[in-house]
C-alpha positions as CSV (number, residue, x, y, z in Angstrom):
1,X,-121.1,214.2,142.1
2,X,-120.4,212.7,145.5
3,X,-124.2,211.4,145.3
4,X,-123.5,209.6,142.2
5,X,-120.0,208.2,143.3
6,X,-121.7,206.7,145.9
7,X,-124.0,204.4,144.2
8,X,-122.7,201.0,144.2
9,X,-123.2,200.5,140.1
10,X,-121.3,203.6,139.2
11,X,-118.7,203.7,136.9
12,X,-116.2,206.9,136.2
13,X,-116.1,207.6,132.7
14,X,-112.8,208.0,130.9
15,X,-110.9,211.1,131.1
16,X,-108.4,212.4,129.5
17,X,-105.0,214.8,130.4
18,X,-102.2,216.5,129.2
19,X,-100.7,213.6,126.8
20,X,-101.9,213.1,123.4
21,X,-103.6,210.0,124.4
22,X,-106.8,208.8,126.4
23,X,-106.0,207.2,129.9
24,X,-106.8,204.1,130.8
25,X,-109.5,203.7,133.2
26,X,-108.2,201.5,136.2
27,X,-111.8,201.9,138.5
28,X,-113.4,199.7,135.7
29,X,-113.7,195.9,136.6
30,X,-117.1,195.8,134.5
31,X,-115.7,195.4,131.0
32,X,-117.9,198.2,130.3
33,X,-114.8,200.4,128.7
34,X,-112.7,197.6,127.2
35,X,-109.0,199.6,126.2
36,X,-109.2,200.3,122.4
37,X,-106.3,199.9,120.0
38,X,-106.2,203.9,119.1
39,X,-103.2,206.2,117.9
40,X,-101.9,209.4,119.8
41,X,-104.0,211.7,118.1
42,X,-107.3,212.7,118.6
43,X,-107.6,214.1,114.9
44,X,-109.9,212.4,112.1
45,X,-107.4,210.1,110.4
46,X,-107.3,211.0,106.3
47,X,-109.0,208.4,104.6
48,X,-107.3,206.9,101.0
49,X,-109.6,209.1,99.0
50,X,-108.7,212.1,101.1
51,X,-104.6,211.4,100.6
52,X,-105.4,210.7,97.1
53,X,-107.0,214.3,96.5
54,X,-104.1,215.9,98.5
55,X,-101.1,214.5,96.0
56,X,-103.0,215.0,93.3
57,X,-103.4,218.7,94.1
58,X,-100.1,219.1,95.4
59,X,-98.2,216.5,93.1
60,X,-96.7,214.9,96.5
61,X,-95.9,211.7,94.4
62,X,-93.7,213.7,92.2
63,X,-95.4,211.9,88.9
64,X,-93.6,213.7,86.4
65,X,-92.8,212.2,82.8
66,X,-89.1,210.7,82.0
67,X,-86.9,213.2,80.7
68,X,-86.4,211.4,77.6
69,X,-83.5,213.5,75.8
70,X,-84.1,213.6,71.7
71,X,-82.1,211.9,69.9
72,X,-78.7,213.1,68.5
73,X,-77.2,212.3,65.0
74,X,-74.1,210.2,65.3
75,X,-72.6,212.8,62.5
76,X,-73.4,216.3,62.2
77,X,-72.2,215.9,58.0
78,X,-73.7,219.5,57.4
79,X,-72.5,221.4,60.4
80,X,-69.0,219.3,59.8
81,X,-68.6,220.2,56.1
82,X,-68.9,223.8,56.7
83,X,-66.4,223.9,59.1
84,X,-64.3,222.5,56.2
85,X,-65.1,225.2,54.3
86,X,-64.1,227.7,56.5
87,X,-60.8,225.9,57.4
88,X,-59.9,225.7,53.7
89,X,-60.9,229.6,53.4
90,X,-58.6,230.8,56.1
91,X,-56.0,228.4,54.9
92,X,-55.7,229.3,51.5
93,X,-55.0,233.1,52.9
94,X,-52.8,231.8,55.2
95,X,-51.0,230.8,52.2
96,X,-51.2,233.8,50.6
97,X,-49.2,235.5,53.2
98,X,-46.7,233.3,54.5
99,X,-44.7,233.9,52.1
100,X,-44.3,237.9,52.8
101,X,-40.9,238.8,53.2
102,X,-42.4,241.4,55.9
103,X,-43.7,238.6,58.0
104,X,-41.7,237.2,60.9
105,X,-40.6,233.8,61.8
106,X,-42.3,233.1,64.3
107,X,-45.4,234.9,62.5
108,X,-44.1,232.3,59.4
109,X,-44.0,229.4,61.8
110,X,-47.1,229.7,63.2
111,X,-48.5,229.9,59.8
112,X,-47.7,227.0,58.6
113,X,-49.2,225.4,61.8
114,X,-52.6,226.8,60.9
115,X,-51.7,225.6,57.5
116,X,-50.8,221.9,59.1
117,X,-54.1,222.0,61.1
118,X,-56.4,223.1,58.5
119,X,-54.8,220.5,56.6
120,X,-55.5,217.7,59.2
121,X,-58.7,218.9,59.2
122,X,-59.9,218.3,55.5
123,X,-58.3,215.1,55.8
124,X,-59.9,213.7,58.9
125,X,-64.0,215.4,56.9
126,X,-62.4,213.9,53.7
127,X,-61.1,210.3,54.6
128,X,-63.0,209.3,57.8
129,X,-66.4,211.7,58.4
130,X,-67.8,211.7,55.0
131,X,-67.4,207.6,54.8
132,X,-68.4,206.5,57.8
133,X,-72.1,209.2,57.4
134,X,-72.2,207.1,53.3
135,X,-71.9,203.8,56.0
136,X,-74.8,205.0,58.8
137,X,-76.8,206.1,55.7
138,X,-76.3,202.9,54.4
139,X,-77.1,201.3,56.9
140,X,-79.7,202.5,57.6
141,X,-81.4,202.3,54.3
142,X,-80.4,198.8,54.6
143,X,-82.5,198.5,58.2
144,X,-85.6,200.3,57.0
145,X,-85.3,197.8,53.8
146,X,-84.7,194.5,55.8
147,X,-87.9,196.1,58.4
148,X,-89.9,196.7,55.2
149,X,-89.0,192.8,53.9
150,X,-89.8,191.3,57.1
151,X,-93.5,193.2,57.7
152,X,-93.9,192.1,53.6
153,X,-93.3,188.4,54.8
154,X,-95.3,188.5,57.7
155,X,-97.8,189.6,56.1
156,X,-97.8,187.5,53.2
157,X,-97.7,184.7,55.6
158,X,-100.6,185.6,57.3
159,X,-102.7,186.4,54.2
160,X,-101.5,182.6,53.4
161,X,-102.7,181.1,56.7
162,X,-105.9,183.1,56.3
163,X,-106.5,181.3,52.8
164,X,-105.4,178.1,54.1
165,X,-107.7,178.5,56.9
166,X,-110.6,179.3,54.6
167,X,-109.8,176.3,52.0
168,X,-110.1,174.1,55.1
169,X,-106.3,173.0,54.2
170,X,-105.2,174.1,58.2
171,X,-108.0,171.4,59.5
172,X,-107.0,168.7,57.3
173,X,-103.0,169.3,57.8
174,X,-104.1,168.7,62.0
175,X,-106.6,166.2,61.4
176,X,-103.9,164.0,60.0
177,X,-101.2,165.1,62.2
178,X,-103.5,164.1,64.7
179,X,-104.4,160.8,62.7
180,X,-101.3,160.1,62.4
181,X,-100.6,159.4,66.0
182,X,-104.3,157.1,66.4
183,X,-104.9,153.3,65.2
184,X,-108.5,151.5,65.4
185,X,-107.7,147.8,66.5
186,X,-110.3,145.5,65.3
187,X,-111.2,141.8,66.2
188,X,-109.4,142.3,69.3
189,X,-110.7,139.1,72.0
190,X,-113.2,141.2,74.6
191,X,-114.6,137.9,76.2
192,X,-117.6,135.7,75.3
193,X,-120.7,137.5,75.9
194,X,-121.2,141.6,75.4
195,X,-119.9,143.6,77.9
196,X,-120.9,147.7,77.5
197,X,-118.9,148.7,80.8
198,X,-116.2,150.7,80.5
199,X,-114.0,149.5,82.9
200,X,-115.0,145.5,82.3
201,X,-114.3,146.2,79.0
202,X,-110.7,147.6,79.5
203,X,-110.2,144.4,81.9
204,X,-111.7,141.8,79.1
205,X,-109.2,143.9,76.3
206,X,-106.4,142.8,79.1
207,X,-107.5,139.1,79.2
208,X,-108.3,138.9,75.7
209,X,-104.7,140.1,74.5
210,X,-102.7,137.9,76.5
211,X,-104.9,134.9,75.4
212,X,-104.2,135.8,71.9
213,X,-100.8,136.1,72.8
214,X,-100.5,132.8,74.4
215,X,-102.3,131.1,71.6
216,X,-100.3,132.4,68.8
217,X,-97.1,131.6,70.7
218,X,-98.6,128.0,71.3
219,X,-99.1,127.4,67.5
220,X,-95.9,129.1,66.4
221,X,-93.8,126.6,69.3
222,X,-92.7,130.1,70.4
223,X,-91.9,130.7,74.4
224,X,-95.7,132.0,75.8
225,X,-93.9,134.1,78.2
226,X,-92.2,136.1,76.1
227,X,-95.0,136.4,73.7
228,X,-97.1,137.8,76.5
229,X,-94.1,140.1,77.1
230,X,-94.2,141.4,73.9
231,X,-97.8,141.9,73.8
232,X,-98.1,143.6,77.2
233,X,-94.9,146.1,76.2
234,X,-96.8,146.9,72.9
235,X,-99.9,148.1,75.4
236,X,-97.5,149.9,77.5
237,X,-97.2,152.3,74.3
238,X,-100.6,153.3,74.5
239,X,-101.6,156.8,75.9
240,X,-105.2,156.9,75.5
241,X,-107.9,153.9,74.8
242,X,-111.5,154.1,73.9
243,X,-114.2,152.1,72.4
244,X,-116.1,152.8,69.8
245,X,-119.6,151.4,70.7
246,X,-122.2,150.9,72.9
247,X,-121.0,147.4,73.6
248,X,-119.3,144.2,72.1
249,X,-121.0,142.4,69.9
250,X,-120.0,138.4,68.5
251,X,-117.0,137.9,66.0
252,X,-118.3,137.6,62.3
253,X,-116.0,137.3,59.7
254,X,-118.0,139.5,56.9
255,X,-115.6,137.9,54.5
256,X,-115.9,134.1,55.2
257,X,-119.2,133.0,57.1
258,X,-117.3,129.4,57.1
259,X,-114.5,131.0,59.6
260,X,-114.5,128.9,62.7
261,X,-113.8,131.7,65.4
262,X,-117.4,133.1,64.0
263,X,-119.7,133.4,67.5
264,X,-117.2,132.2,69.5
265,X,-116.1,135.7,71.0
266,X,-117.6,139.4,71.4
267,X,-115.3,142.4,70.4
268,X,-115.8,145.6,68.9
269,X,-113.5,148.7,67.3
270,X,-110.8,150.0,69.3
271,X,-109.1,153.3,68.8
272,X,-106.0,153.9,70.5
273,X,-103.3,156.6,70.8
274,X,-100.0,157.1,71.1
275,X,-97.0,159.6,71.7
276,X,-95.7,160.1,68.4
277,X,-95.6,158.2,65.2
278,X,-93.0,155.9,65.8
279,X,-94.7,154.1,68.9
280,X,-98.4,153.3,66.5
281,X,-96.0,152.3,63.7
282,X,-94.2,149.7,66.4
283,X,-98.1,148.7,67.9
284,X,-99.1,147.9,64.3
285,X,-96.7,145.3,63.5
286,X,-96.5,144.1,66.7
287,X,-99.9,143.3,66.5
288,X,-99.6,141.8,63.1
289,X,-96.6,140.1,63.7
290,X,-97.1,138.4,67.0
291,X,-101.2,138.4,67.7
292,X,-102.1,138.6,64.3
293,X,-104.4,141.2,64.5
294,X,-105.4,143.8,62.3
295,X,-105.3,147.5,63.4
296,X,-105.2,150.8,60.9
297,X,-104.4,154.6,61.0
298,X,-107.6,156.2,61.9
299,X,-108.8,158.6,59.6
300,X,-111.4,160.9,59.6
301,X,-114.7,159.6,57.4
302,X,-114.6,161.8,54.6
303,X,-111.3,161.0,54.0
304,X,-111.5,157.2,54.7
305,X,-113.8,157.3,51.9
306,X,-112.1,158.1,49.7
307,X,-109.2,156.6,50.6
308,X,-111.1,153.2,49.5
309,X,-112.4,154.9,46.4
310,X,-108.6,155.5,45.1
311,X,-107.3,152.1,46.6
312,X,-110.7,150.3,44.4
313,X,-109.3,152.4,41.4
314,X,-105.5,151.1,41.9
315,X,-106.8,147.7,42.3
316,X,-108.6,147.8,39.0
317,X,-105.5,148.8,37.4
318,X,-103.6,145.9,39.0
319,X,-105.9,143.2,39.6
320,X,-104.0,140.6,40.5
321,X,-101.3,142.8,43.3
322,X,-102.7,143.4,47.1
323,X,-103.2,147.2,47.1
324,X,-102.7,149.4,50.3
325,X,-103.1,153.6,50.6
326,X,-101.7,155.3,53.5
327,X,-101.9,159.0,53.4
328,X,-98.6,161.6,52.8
329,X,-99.1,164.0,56.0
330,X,-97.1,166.6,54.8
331,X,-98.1,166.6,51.0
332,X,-101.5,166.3,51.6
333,X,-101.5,163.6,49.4
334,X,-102.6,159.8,49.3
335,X,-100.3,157.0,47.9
336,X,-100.6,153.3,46.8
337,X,-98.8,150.4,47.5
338,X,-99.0,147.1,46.0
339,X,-97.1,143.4,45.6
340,X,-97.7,139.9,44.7
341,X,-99.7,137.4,46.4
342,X,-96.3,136.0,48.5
343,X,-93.7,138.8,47.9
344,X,-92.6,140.4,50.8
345,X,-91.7,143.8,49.3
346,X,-93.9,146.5,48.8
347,X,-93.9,148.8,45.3
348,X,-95.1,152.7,45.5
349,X,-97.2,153.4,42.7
350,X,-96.8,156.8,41.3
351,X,-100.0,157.4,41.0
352,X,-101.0,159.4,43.4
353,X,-104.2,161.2,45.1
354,X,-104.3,164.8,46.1
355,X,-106.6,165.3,48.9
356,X,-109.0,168.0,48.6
357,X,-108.4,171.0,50.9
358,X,-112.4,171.5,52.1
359,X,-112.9,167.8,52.3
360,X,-113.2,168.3,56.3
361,X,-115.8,171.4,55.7
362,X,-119.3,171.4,56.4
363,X,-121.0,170.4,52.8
364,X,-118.6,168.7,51.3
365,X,-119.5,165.5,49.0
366,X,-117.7,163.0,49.0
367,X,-116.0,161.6,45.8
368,X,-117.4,158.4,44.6
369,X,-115.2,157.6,41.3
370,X,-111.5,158.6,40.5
371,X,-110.6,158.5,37.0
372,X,-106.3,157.4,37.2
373,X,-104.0,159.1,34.0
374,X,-104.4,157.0,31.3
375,X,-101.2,153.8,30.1
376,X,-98.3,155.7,28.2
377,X,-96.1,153.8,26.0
378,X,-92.4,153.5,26.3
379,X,-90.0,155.0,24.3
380,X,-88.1,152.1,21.9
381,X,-85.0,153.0,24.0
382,X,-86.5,152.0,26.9
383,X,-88.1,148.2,27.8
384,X,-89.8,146.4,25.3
385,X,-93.1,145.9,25.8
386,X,-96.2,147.2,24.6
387,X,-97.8,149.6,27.1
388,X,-96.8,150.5,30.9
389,X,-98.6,152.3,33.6
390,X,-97.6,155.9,33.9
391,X,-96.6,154.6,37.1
392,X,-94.4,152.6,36.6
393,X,-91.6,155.5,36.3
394,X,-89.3,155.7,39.9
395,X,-91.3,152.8,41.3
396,X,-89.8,151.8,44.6
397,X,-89.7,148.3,46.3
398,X,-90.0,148.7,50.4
399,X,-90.0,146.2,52.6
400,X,-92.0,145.4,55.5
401,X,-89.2,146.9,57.5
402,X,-89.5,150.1,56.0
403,X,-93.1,149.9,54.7
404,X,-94.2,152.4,57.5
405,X,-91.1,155.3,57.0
């Protein structure tokens, strides 16, 4: 030992003593025996798996179910009704006896308590138990049938969501909710030559609306400011913009090949979307009023369609009236309008379209002629005249104010 010890590169190891815990060794300056973060015991610590067989041998965690105490009857009507009966029994021979010259007076008195009390008793069974067990019974036949109602309903409404989700009448009802929030602008200004950049687009549609603005206030001897005001609050409204093409193309009126704005600017279809129904109904006539621009609900094709195949029939039957159809969102339903070249209110024609439930489902084919009811003629009480359109019943003038409601 001394031998070793007296080697320069010894090191004494570390020993340990009475305490529970290693010493530290003070002769090392090497770093070879760095101090170690351990506990007082020298033992194997348990492991999680080892603590984890011991309580579930031993139960340590005390797991035990709830004692969940059954359930007691608020009225025990069978148990209470023979005590009744036994009451009655030894009253009546209470009775029997109190009466026995025999008997003392106290004996007699305290008869006719038991009497009193048996008495008290039938009463209390008679006028309060029995009625209010009829009420709980009631009631709770009246539970179990109100339970049995509601599971009926729920299911009934879910066998009626199924089927609407089968028809294809759940798509259509949030297609037009949804289309009922969109317009498509079209022959809005987007600059002279064809852009197909998003962004320069966006910045041209900027440019292009107040120039429109400006020139519509110019030829109307209205304030440009506030015309560009109005215009830019009306873009304000919109949420969500997006153009429908690769790019602009030139203005070409389709209906007049004489128009002089024909080639003089690129545009291209606009859809835009708002919060709620009220803000594209505002967008519209702002446009139409004050830019004179033309933007429409956007609908899905299929419906679009025939949309124009029911506005062509309503147009043959009134040739000589400007015909709109704007769909019914919550009847699933699409309705004319129609007035006089100059009139400023609108008439709703009763005749009316009911969209067909699958009309958004794969395969569907698209109507291409809708046959209206045929003219009735009026009663002699009513207005003269030969024949009338069976829609002419509860027609209803709107004006441009409330065209939209």
């Amino acid at each position: 030992m001394e031998e070793f010890m007296s080697r320069p590169n010894f090191v004494p190891p570390v020993t340990g003593g009475a305490r529970s815990r290693p010493f530290a060794n003070r002769h090392d300056e090497t770093g070879y025996f760095p101090s170690r973060g351990r506990s007082g015991s020298f033992k194997r610590r348990r492991t999680d798996d080892d603590m984890t067989e011991v309580n579930d041998f031993y139960d340590l965690n005390m797991r035990y179910p709830p004692l969940v105490m059954p359930e007691k009857p608020a009225t025990d009507i069978v148990s209470i009704q023979s005590l009744l009966v036994n009451a009655t029994e030894i009253g009546n021979e209470i009775k029997k006896k109190v009466n026995d010259e025999s008997r003392s007076e106290d004996w007699k008195l305290l008869a006719r308590m038991q009497i009193a009390l048996c008495d008290v008793i039938a009463a209390v069974v008679e006028k309060g138990v029995i009625p209010i067990n009829n009420g709980q019974e009631n009631a709770q036949k009246l539970i179990a049938k109100n339970i049995a109602t509601a599971a009926a309903a729920s299911k009934e409404q879910e066998d009626r969501q199924a089927a609407a989700e089968a028809s294809g009448e759940t798509k259509l009802r949030e297609a037009l909710e949804r289309a009922d929030k969109e317009s498509v602008l079209f022959d809005a200004d987007l600059g002279p030559d064809p852009i197909m950049n998003k962004k320069g687009l966006l910045a041209a549609f900027t440019a292009g609306m107040k120039k429109r603005a400006e020139e519509q206030a110019e030829k109307n001897e209205k304030n440009p400011r506030e015309a560009v005001r109005i215009a830019g609050d009306a873009i304000e409204c919109i949420n969500e913009l997006e153009f429908l093409g690769m790019s602009s193309k030139k203005f070409e009126n389709r209906f007049d090949k004489e128009d002089p704005k024909n080639g003089t600017f690129c545009t291209m279809p606009i859809k835009v979307t708002f919060e709620d129904r009220t803000d594209r109904i505002n967008f519209e006539r702002t446009l139409q009023s004050e830019l004179k621009l033309r933007a429409v609900m956007s609908l899905p094709k299929n419906i679009r369609q025939e949309s124009k195949v029911f506005g062509d029939a309503i147009r043959a039957r009134y040739p000589s009236d400007i015909v709109i159809v704007r769909p019914d969102v919550r009847n699933l339903t699409l309705t004319a309008l129609r007035k006089k070249h100059g009139e400023k209110g609108w008439i709703t024609c009763k005749e009316k379209y009911e969209i067909p439930r699958g009309i958004l489902l794969q395969g569907y084919r698209v109507v291409r002629n809708i046959v209206l009811p045929p003219l009735v003629s009026v009663s002699s009480q009513g207005a003269e005249g030969g024949l009338e359109a069976a829609s002419g019943e509860g027609e209803r003038t709107l004006t441009e104010d409330d065209m939209d409601q």
